[in-house]
N, C-alpha and C positions, 0 to 999 in steps of 0.2 A: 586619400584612398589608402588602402592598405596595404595594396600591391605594391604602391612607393617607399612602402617603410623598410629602411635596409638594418641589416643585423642590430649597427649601433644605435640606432630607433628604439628597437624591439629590447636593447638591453638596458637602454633608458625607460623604458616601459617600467619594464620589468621593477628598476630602481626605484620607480615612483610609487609603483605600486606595494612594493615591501616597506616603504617609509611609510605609507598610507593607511595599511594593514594592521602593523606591531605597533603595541602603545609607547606613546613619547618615553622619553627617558624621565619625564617629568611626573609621569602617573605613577602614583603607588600601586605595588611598593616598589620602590624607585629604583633598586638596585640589580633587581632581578632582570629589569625591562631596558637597563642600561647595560645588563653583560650580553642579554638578546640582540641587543642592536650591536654594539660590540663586534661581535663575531658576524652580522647576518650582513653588516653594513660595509665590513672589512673591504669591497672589491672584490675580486673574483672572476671568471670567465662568464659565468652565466648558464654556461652550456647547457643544463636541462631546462632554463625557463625557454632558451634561443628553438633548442630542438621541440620542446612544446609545440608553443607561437608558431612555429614555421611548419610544424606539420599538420594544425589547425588550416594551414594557408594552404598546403596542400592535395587537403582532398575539397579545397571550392570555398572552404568556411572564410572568415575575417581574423588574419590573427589573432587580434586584440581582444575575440572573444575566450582566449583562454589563455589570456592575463591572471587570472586567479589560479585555475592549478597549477601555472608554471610557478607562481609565488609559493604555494604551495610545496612545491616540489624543490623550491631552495633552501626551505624552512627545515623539510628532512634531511637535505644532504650538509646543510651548517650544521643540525644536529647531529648528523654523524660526525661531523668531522671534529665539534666539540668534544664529545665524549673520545673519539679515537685519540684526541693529544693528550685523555688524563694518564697518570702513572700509573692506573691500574692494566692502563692498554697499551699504546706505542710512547708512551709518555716524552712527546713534543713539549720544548720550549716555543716553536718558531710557527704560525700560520697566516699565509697570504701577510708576509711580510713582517709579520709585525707578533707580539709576544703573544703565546695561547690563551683561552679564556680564563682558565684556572690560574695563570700565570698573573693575572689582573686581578682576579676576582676571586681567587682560590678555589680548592677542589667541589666543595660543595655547593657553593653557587655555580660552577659550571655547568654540576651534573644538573641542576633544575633548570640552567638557561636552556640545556639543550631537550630536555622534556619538554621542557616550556615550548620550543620551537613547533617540536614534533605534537602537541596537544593545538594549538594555532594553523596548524596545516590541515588538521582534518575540518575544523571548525571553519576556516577559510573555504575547503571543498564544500561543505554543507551551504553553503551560502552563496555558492557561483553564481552569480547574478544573470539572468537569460536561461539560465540549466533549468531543462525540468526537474521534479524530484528524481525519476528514474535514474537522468545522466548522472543527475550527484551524487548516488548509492551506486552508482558504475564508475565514477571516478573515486570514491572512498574506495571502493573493492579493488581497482586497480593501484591505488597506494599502499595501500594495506599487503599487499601480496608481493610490492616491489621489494617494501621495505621491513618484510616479515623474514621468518625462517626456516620457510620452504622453498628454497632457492628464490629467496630476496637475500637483499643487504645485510640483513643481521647475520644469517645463516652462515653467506660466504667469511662473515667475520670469524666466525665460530671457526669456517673451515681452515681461515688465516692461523687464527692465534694457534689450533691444534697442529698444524704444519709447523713451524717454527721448529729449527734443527734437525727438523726429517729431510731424507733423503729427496729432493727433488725430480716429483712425472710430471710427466705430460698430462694423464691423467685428473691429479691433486690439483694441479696449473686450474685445468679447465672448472674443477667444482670451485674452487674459492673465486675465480675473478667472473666467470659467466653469473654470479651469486654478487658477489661484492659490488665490482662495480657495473658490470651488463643489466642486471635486472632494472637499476632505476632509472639507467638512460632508456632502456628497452621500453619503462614504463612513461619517459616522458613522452614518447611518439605518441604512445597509446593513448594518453590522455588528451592530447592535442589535438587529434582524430577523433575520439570519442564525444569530447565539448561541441565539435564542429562538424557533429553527424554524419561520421563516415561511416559504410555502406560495408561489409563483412570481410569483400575480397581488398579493399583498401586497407581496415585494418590489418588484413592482413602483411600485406605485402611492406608495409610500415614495421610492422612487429619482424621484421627479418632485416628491413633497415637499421632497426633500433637493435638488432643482436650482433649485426656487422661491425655497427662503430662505437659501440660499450666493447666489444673484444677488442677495435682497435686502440680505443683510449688507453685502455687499461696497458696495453703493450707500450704505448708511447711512453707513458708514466713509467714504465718499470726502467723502461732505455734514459729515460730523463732524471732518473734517481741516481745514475750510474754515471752519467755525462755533463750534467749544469752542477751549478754551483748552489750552495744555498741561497746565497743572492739573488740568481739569475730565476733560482725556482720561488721563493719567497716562502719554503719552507724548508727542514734539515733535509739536505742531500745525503745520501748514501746510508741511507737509515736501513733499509732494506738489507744492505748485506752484513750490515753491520748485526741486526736479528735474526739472520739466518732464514730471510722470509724466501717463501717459491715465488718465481719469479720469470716471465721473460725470457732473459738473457739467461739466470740460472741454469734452467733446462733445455735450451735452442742455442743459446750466444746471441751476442749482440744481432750480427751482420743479418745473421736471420731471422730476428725478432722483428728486424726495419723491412723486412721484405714481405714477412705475415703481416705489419700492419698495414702496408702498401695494399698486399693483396686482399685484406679487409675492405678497405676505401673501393677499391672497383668492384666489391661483390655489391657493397651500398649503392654506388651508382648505378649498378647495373638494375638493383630494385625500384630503383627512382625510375628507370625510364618511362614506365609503364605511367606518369605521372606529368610528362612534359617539363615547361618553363613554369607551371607552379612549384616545383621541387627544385629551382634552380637554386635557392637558399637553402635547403637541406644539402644540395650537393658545394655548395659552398662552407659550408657546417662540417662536414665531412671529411673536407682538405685541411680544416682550422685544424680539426683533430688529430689529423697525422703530420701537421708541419710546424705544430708548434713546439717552442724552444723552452716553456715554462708551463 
């Protein structure tokens, strides 16, 4: 049963199903599909396939039935994160432990692996297994928009790199990381909901969960850039101030940057309620979010 499946289930899923999905390392051409696994295979939190899965589960669906666009939705954020380590952009040595994709494979095959990704994610959506056409033209649309630049991902990058050396608002804060990193967690709720025929006023109330704890992450990450180690986070620590990026702490301080995430986490719970013990693993998701140390 599905209900039995707990987080580390679901991110074993998840695992099985990216190895599943992207061609062996063995399929030509060979080197492309070995920098894509590379980076996709590295390990990782999981978090948008887990917030998927688990809010599929929440409005009544079966996890497992949206296994696909959680895979999907990991395919975009390696690809972001591919391209964000090149030297055109924050040019990282160090990701999820271990040396950048360019760092392996040089600059030009990273930029294809991470297209490469980002072109296998919509083709993965197209193909949801169980979806009707409609949901998978409603799950393209909502990837598409996550990880566009109109307040998606791209957009907040744009709004990242143009901040750099400017004066730190509250403001600037809010258009780059509500863009950056909110929109694709926002859009993982949504799609996990959307596979699993949730009903207008559920997506809704998802889509307010998924704003609360994309704000919250993104807070923890900036306290966590400033506090762990490189080790500890498995990529370069303090990079952030070191760019002069808006930030967190930049603009509020630390002490109060831990107290907006805190208070992120109860506004989410508080959206779940309307949701019972099937949200119990979203509100478990929730806590991951603001308690983790990496």
């Amino acid at each position: 049963m599905t209900m039995s499946l707990s987080l580390s289930d679901l991110r074993q899923l998840a695992d099985r199903t990216l190895d599943q999905l992207v061609p062996s390392e063995e399929t030509p051409p060979v080197r492309i599909h070995r920098a894509m696994r590379y980076s996709l295979m590295a390990g990782g939190k999981r978090i948008r396939p887990l917030l998927c899965m688990e809010a599929a589960r929440a409005v009544g669906g079966d996890a497992t039935v949206a296994a696909h666009p959680a895979c999907a939705l990991e395919m975009v954020h390696t690809y972001s994160l591919i391209h964000d380590d090149l030297p055109a952009l924050d040019n990282d040595d160090l990701r999820r432990g271990r040396p950048t994709c360019h760092k392996v494979f040089g600059d030009a095959m990273a930029i294809l692996a991470g297209d490469a990704l980002l072109t296998l994610a919509f083709q993965v959506l197209a193909q949801t297994p169980g979806a009707s056409a409609d949901v998978r033209a409603r799950l393209v649309e909502e990837l598409a928009l996550a990880g566009g630049t109109v307040g998606g991902m791209i957009g907040g990058q744009v709004f990242d790199l143009e901040g750099e050396r400017r004066k730190p608002t509250a403001a600037l804060l809010e258009s780059i990381h509500r863009a950056k990193t909110g929109a694709l967690l926002r859009g993982s709720v949504r799609m996990g909901a959307i596979v699993a025929g949730a009903g207008e006023t559920e997506l809704a109330a998802l889509s307010r969960f998924g704003e609360h704890v994309g704000l919250a992450f993104q807070i923890v990450d900036d306290i966590l850039d400033i506090e762990q180690s490189s080790e500890q986070l498995g990529k370069t620590a303090g990079k952030d101030a070191a760019q002069e990026k808006i930030t967190f702490p930049a603009v509020y301080g630390v002490e109060a940057s831990k107290r907006m995430a805190a208070e992120e986490r109860a506004a989410a719970y508080d959206v779940l309620s309307a949701f019972g013990e099937r949200a119990a693993s979203l509100r478990e998701l929730a806590a991951l979010i603001v308690e983790r140390t990496a």
